[in-house]
C-alpha positions in Angstrom: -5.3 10.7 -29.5 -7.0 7.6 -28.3 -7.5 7.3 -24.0 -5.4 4.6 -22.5 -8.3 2.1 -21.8 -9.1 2.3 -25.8 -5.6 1.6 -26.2 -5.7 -1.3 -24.1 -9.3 -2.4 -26.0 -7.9 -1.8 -29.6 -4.5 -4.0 -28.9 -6.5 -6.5 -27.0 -9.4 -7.1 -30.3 -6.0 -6.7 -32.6 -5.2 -10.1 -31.0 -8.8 -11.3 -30.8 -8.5 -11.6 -27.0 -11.6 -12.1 -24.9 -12.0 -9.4 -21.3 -12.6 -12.9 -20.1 -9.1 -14.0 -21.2 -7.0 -10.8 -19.8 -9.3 -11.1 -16.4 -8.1 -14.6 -16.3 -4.6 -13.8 -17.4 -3.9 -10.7 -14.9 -6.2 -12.2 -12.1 -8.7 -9.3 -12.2 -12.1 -9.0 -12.3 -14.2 -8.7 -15.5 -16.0 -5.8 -14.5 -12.3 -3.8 -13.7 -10.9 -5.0 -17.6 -14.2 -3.3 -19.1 -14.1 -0.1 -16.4 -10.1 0.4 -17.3 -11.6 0.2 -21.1 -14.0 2.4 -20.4 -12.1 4.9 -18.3 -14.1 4.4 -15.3 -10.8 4.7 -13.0 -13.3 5.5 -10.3 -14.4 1.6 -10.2 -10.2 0.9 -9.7 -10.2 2.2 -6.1 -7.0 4.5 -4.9 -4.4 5.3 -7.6 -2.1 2.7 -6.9 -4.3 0.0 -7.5 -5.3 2.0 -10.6 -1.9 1.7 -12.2 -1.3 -1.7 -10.9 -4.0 -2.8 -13.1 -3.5 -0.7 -16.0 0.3 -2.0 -15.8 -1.0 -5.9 -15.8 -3.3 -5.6 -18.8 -0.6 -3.4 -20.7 2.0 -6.8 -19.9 -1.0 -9.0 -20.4 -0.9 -7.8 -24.1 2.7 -7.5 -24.2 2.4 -3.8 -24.2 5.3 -1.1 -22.9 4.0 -0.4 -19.0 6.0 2.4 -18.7 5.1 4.0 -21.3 1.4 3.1 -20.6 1.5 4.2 -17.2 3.3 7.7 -18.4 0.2 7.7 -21.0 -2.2 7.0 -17.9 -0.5 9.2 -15.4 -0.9 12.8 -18.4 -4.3 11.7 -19.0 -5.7 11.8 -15.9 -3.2 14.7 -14.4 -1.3 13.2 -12.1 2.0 13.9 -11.0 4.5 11.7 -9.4 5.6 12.9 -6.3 10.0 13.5 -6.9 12.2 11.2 -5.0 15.1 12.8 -2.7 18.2 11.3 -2.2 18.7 9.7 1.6 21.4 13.1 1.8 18.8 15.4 1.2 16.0 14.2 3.8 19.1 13.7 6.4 18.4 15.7 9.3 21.8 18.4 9.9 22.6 17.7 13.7 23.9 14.7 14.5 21.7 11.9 15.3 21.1 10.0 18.7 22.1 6.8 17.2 25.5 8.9 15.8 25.8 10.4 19.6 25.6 7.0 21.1 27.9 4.9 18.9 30.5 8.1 19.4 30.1 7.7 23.1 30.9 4.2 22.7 33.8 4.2 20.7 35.4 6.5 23.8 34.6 4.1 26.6 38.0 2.0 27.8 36.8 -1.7 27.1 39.7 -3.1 28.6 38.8 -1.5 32.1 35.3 -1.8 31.8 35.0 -5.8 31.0 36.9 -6.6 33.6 34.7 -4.5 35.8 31.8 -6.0 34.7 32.5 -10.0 35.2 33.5 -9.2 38.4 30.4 -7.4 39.3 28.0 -10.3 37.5 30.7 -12.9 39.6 29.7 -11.5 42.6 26.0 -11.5 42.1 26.1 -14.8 41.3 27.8 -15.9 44.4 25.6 -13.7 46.4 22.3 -16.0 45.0 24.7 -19.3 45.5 25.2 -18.5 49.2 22.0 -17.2 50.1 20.3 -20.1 49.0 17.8 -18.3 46.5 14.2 -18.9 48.1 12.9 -18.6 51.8 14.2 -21.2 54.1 10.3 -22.0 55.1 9.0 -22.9 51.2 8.2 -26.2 52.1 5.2 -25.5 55.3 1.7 -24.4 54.6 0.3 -21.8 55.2 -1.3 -21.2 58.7 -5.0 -23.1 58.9 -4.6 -25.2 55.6 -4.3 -28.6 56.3 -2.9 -31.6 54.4 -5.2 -33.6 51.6 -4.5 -36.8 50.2 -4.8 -38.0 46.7 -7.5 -40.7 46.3 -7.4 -42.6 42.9 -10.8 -42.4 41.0 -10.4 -46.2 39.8 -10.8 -47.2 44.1 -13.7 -49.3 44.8 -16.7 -47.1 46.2 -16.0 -48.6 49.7 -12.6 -47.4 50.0 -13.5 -43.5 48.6 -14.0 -41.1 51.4 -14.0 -37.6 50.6 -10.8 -35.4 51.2 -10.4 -34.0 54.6 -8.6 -30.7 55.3 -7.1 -32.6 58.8 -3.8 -32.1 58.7 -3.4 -35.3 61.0 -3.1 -38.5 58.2 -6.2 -41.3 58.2 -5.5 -44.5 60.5 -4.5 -47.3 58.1 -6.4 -50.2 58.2 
């Protein structure tokens, strides 16, 4: 029985097809049509990439993938790891998330809400009322004294540099 890459080369030369042609067709390289024609699975990479190559050149030619892949997958020896069902891989205890949402469904909402606004009510009359900053946000701090802005567009006569007095210049 013929390998799956000269299964792939015999359909593809039935429909005189170029490797150029299925590399542009299934966005491969060249050198990865003639090593999956060749068997050189080794050129592929991991085994994923392996059948997601095999499977594009097998719909390139309007091939069965499946059964390609199934063809690929017996002659190299691989076996497909078997799928459990969600059940099976479930852990037996009860999970946190289960624990929590129990716990949840017990609480009295109808106490606790009220509770709560009244709580978040007083908080926020606590910040109203005392006035949310320090009362002395506006003075500097000890030994830095005032500057004043001076425009860069001033003439050169008028420019003096900044002076950390904290009294203000004399106007003239």
């Amino acid at each position: 029985m013929a390998t799956v890459g000269e299964q792939l080369k015999a359909a593809r030369e039935a429909r005189r097809l170029t490797i150029r042609w299925i590399a542009e067709a299934t966005r491969m390289r060249t050198d990865y049509v003639q090593a999956i024609e060749e068997g050189d699975y080794a050129k592929l990479g991991a085994p994923v990439y392996i059948r997601g190559f095999v499977r594009a050149y097998a719909r390139a030619l309007n091939l069965d993938a499946n059964s390609i892949i199934a063809a690929l997958e017996k002659e190299l020896g691989w076996k497909r790891p078997e799928r459990r069902r969600l059940e099976e891989t479930k852990p037996a205890g009860p999970d946190l998330l289960e624990q929590w949402t129990a716990r949840l469904q017990e609480v009295s909402w109808h106490v606790v809400s009220p509770i709560a606004t009244g709580v978040f009510l007083a908080l926020v009359a606590f910040l109203i009322v005392r006035g949310g900053g320090s009362s002395d946000a506006g003075t500097l701090p000890p030994g830095v004294g005032e500057a004043y802005y001076q425009s860069p567009s001033a003439t050169p006569a008028l420019r003096a540099p900044l002076s950390m007095n904290p009294t203000p210049p004399e106007a003239p």
